[in-house]
One Martini backbone bead per residue (centre of mass of N, CA, C, O) as a GRO file, in nm:
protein
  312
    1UNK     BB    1  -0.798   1.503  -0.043
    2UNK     BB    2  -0.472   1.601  -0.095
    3UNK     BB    3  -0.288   1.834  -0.337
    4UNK     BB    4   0.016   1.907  -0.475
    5UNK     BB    5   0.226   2.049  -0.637
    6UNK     BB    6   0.618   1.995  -0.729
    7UNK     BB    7   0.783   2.243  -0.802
    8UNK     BB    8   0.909   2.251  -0.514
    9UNK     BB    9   1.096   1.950  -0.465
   10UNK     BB   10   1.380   2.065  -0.495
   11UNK     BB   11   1.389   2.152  -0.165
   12UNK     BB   12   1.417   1.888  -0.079
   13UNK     BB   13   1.572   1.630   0.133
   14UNK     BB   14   1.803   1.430   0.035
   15UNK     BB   15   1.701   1.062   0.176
   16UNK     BB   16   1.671   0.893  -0.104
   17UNK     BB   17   1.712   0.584  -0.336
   18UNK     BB   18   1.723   0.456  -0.640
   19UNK     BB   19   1.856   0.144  -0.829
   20UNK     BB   20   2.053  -0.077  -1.043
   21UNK     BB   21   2.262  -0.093  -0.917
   22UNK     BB   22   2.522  -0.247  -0.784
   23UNK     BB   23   2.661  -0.273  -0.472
   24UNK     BB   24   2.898  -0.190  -0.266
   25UNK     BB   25   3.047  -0.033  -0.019
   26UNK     BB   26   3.184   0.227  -0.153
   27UNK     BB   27   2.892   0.281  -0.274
   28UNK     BB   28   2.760   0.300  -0.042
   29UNK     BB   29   2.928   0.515   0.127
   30UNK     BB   30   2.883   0.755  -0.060
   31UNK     BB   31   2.578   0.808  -0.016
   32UNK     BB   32   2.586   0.867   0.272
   33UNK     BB   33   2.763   1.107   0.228
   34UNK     BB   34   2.507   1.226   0.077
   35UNK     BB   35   2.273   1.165   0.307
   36UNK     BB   36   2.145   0.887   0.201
   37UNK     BB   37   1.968   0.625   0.366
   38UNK     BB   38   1.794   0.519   0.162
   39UNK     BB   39   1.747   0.194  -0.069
   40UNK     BB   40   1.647   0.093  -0.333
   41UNK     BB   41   1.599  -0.238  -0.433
   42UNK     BB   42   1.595  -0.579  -0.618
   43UNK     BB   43   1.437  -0.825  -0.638
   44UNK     BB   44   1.588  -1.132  -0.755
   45UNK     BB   45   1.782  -1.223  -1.034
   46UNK     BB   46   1.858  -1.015  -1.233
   47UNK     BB   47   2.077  -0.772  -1.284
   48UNK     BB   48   1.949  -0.555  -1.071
   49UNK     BB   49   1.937  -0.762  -0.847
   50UNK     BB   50   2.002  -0.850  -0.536
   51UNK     BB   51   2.176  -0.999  -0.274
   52UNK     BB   52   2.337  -1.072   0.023
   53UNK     BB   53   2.593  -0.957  -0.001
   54UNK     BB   54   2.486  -0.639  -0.096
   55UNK     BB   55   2.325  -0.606   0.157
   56UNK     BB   56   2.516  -0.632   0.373
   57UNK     BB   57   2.647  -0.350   0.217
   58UNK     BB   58   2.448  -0.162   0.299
   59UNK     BB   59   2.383  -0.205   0.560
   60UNK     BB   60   2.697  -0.184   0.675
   61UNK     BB   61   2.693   0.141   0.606
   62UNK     BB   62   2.379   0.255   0.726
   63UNK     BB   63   2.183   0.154   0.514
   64UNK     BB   64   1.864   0.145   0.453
   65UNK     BB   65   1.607  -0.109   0.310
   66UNK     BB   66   1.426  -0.107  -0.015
   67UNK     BB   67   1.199  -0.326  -0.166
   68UNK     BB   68   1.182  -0.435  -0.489
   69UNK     BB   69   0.930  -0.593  -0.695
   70UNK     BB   70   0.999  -0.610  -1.112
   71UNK     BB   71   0.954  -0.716  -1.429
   72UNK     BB   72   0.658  -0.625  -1.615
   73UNK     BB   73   0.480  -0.319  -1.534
   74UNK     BB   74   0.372  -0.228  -1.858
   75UNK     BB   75   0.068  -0.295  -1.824
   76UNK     BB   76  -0.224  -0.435  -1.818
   77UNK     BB   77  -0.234  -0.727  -1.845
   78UNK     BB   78  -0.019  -0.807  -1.601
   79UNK     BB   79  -0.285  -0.762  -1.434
   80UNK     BB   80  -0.348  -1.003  -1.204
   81UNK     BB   81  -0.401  -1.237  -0.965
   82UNK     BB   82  -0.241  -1.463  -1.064
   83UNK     BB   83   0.001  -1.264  -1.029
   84UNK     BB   84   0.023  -1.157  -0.763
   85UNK     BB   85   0.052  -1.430  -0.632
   86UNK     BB   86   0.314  -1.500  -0.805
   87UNK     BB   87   0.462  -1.301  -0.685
   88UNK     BB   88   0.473  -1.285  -0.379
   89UNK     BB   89   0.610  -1.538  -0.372
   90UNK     BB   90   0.832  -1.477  -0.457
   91UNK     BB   91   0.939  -1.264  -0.365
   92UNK     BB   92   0.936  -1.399  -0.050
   93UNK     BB   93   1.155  -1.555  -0.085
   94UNK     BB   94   1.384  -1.364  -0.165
   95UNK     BB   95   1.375  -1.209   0.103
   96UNK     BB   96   1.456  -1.415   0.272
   97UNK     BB   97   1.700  -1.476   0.117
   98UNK     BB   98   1.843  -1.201   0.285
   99UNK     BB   99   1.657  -1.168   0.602
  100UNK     BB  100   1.407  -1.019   0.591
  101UNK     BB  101   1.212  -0.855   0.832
  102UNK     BB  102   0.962  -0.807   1.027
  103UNK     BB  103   0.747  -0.569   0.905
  104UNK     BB  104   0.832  -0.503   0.642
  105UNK     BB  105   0.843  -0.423   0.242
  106UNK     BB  106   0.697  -0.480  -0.051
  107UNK     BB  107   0.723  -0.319  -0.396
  108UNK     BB  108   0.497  -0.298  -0.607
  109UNK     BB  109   0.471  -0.245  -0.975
  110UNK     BB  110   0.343   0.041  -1.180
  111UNK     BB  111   0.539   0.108  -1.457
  112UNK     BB  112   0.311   0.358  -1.573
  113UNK     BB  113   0.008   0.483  -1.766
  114UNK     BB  114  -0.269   0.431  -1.568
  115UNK     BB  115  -0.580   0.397  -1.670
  116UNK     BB  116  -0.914   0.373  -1.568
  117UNK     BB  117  -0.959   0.113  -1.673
  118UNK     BB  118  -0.675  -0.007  -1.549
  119UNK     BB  119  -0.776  -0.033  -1.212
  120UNK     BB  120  -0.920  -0.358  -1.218
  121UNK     BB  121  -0.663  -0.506  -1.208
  122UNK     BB  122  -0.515  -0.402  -0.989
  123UNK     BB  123  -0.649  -0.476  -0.797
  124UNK     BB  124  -0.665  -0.772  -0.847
  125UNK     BB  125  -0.356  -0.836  -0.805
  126UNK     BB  126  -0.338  -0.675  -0.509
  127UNK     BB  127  -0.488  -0.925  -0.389
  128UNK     BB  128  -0.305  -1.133  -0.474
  129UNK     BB  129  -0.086  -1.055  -0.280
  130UNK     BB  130  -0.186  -1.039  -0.030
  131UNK     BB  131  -0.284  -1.333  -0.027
  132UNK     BB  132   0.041  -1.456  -0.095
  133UNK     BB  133   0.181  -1.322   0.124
  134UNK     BB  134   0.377  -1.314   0.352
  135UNK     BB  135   0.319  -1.232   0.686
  136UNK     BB  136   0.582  -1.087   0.729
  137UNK     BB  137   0.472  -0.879   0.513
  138UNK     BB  138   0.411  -0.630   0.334
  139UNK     BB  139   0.220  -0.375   0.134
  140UNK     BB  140   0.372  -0.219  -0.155
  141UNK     BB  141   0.319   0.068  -0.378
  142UNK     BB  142   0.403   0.176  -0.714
  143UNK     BB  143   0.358   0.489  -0.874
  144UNK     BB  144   0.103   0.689  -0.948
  145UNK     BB  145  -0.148   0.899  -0.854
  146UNK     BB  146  -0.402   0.713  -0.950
  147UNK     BB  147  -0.298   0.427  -0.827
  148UNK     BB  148  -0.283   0.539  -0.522
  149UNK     BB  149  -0.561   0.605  -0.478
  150UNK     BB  150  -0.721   0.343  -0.571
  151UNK     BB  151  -0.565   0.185  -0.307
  152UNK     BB  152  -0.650   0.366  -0.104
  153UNK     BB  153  -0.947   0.365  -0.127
  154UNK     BB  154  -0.942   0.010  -0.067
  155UNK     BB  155  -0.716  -0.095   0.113
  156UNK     BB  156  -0.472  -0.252  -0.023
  157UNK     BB  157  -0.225  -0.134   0.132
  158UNK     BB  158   0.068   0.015   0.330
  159UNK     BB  159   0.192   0.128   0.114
  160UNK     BB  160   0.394   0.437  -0.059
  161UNK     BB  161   0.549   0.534  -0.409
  162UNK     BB  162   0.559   0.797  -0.558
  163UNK     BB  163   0.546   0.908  -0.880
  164UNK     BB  164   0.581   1.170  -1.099
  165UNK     BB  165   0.536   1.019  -1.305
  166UNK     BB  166   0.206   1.014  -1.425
  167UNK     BB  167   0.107   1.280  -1.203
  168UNK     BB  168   0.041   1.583  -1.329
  169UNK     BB  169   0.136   1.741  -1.041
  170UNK     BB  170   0.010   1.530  -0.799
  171UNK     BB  171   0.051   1.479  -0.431
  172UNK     BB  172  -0.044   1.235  -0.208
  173UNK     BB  173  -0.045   1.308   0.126
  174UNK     BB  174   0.019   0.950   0.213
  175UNK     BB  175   0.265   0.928   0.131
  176UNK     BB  176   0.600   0.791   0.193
  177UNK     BB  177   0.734   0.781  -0.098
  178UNK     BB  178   0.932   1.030  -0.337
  179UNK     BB  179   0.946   1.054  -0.656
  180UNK     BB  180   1.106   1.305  -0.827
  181UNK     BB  181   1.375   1.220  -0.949
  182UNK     BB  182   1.576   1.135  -1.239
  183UNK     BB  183   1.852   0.981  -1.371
  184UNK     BB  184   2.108   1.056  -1.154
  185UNK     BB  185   2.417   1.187  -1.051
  186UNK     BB  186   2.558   0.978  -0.727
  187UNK     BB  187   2.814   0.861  -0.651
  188UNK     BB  188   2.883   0.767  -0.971
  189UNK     BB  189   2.559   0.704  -0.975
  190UNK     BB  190   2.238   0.610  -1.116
  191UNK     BB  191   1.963   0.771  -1.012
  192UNK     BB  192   1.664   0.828  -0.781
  193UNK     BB  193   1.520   1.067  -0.629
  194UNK     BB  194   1.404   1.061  -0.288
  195UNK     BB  195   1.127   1.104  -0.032
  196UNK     BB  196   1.127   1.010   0.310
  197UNK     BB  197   0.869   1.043   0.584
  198UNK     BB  198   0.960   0.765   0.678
  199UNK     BB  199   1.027   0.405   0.685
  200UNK     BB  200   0.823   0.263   0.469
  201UNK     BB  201   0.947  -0.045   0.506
  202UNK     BB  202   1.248  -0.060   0.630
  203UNK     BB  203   1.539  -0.193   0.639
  204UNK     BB  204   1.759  -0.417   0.836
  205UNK     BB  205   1.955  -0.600   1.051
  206UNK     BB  206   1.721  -0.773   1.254
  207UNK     BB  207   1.452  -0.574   1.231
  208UNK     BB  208   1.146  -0.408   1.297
  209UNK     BB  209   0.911  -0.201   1.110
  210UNK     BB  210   0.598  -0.224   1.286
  211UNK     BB  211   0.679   0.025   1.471
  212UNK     BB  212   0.604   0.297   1.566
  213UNK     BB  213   0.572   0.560   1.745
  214UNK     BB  214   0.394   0.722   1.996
  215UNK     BB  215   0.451   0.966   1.899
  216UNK     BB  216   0.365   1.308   1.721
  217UNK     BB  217   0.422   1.563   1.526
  218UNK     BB  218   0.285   1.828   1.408
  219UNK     BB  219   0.296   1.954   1.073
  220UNK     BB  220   0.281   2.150   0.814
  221UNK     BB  221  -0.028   2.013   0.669
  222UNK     BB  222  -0.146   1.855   0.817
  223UNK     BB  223  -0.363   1.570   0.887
  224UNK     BB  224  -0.530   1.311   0.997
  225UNK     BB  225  -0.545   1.134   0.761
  226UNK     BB  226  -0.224   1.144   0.672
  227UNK     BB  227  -0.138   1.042   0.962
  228UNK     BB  228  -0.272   0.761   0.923
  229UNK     BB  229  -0.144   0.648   0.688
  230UNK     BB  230   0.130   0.628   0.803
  231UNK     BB  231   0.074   0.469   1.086
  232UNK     BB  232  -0.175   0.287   1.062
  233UNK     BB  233  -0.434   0.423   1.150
  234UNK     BB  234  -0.688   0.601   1.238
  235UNK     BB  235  -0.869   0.854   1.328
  236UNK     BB  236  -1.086   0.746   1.563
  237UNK     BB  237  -0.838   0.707   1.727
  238UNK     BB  238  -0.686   0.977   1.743
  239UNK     BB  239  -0.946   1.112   1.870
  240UNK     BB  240  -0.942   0.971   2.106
  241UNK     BB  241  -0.689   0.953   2.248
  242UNK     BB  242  -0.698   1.288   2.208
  243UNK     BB  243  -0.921   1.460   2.245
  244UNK     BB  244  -1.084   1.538   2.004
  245UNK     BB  245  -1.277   1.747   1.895
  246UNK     BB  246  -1.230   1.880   1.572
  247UNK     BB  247  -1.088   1.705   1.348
  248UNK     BB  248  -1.027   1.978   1.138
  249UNK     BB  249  -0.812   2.047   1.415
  250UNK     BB  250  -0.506   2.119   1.414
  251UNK     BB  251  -0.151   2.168   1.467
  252UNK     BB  252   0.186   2.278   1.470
  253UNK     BB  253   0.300   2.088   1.772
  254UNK     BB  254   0.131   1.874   1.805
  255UNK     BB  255   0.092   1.597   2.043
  256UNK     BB  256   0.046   1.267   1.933
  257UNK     BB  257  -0.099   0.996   2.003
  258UNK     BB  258  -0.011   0.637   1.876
  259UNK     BB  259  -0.212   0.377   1.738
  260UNK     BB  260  -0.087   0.008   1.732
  261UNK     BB  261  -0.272  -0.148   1.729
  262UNK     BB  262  -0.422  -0.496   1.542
  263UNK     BB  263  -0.597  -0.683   1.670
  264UNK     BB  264  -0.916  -0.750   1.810
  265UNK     BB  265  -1.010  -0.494   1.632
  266UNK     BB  266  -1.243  -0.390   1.440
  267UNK     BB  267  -1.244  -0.343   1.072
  268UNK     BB  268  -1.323  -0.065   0.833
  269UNK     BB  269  -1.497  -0.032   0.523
  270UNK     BB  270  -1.624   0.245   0.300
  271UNK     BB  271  -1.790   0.232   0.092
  272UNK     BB  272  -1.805   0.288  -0.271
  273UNK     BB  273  -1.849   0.385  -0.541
  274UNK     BB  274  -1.867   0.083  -0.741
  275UNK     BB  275  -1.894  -0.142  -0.529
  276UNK     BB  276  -1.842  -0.479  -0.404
  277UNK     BB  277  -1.841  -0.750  -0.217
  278UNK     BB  278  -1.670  -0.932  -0.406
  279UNK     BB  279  -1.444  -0.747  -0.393
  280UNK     BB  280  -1.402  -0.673  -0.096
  281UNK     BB  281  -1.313  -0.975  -0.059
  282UNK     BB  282  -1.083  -1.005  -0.241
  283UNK     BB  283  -0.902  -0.764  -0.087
  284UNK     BB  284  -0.961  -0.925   0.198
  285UNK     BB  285  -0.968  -1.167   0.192
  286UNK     BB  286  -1.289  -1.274   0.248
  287UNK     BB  287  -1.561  -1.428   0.231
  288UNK     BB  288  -1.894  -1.319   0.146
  289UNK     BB  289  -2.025  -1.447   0.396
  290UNK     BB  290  -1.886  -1.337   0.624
  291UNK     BB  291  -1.963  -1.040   0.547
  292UNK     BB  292  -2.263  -1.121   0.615
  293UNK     BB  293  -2.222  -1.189   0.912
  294UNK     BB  294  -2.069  -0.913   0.988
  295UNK     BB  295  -2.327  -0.710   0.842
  296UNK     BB  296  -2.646  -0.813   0.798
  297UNK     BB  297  -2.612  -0.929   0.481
  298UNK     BB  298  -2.895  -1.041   0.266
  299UNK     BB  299  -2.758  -0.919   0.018
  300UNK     BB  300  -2.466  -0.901  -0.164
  301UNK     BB  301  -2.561  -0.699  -0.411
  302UNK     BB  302  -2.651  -0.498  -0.158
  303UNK     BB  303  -2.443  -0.175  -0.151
  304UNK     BB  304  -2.354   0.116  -0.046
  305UNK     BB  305  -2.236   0.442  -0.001
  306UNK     BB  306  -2.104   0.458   0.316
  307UNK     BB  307  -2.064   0.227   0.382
  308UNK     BB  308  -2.021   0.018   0.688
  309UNK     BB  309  -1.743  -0.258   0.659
  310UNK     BB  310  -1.671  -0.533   0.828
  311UNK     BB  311  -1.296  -0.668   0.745
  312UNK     BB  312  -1.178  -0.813   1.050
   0.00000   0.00000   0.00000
């Protein structure tokens, strides 16, 4: 995995935003005139949070929606499976009543600076979400670096939405959307900065976000695991798709075909230290039993790391 410091970031092209203010057309409007394109706001009922009124008013602007569900997830207590469930669901439906479209994502929110006691607590809410969400919707987490790291090793979520707060100088390579700045003044409204790698998980209306394009470009400092994580799709399966002969050299200029399928074929989850069955079955709603008639597993407890275990 790769990191590198932020203090770049300043250099980055403003093209996404989230903010708490209710917007209307005209400040939908003002955002785009400065470049703008993505808007992050939040379901709920809360004071900060859109309606459909809103909604409409940002898209009809040209500006894509992230949605964002946020109540208090600012300590470890918050995070529970019970709680998952419960967001997962709440959240579902105020999307629905916005008329959010299929293939979009919602983003839960992990507001603090968590340390690594509470990783485990945390990946439990996050398999209660998947658990609980409609169909119709992704899976995406806000968070440190240290929260994307540990949900991205366990293929817990579709995207990722990094803030530079209490992520201590590292920026995450798969991530999809990056919060560099906070708190600032743009188009008469307080704002925080994002830069968005692709479309994240973004919608519009009546628009489905779940087809990436059919090929991409790489860029300077691309890496096949990078490429794959924003994609959705495999390293393997883009190492056969273009005839890679050694996944670690690729170019930049280079075009890659992208694999979108995610039917028939099985997914493998890689064991890592520390991983039990019944957590990744957790992490995957799938019977612990399953697990083992899919993978030959004679005893549940034993299971090591760097085990390929299909999960799907």
């Amino acid at each position: 995995m790769i990191t590198h410091d932020y203090e770049v970031i300043l250099i980055r092209n403003l093209n996404g935003v989230d903010c708490a203010t209710k917007l209307n057309r005209p400040l939908a409007a003002g955002l785009k005139s400065e470049g703008v394109q993505y808007v992050g706001r939040y379901l709920g009922d809360s004071w900060k949070s859109m309606d459909k009124t809103e909604a409409d008013a940002i898209l009809n602007s040209g500006l894509q929606l992230v949605s964002i569900w946020e109540t208090n997830p600012t300590n470890a207590a918050y995070f529970t499976r019970a709680r998952g469930i419960l967001d997962a669901q709440e959240a579902s439906r105020y999307a629905k009543a916005l008329v959010q479209p299929e293939g979009s994502a919602i983003y839960f929110a992990v507001d603090y600076d968590a340390q690594p006691a509470d990783m485990g607590s945390i990946l439990s809410y996050f398999a209660g979400v998947r658990n609980a969400i409609d169909q119709n919707f992704k899976v995406g987490v806000y968070g440190s670096y240290s929260v994307l790291t540990m949900l991205y090793d366990h293929m817990a979520v579709d995207f990722y939405w990094q803030t530079t707060s209490w992520s201590r100088g590292h920026v995450a390579d798969f991530h999809h959307i990056l919060q560099y700045q906070h708190n600032l003044p743009l188009a008469g409204i307080q704002v925080d900065y994002n830069d968005f790698v692709n479309r994240a998980g973004s919608w519009s209306r009546g628009t489905s976000q779940s087809e990436p394009p059919s090929t991409y470009t790489v860029q300077p400092g691309d890496t096949l695991s990078k490429i794959s994580a924003r994609f959705g799709t495999a390293v393997d399966d883009l190492v056969k798709l273009n005839n890679i002969k050694n996944p670690n050299l690729i170019y930049s200029g280079q075009i890659l075909k992208l694999t979108t399928e995610h039917s028939s074929e099985p997914v493998y989850y890689n064991v890592k230290s520390g991983d039990t069955l019944s957590q990744i079955a957790l992490v995957f709603g799938i019977p612990v039993a399953q697990l083992q008639a899919w993978n030959g597993i004679p005893d549940p407890n034993v299971i090591i790391a760097g085990q390929k275990i299909r999960v799907n």
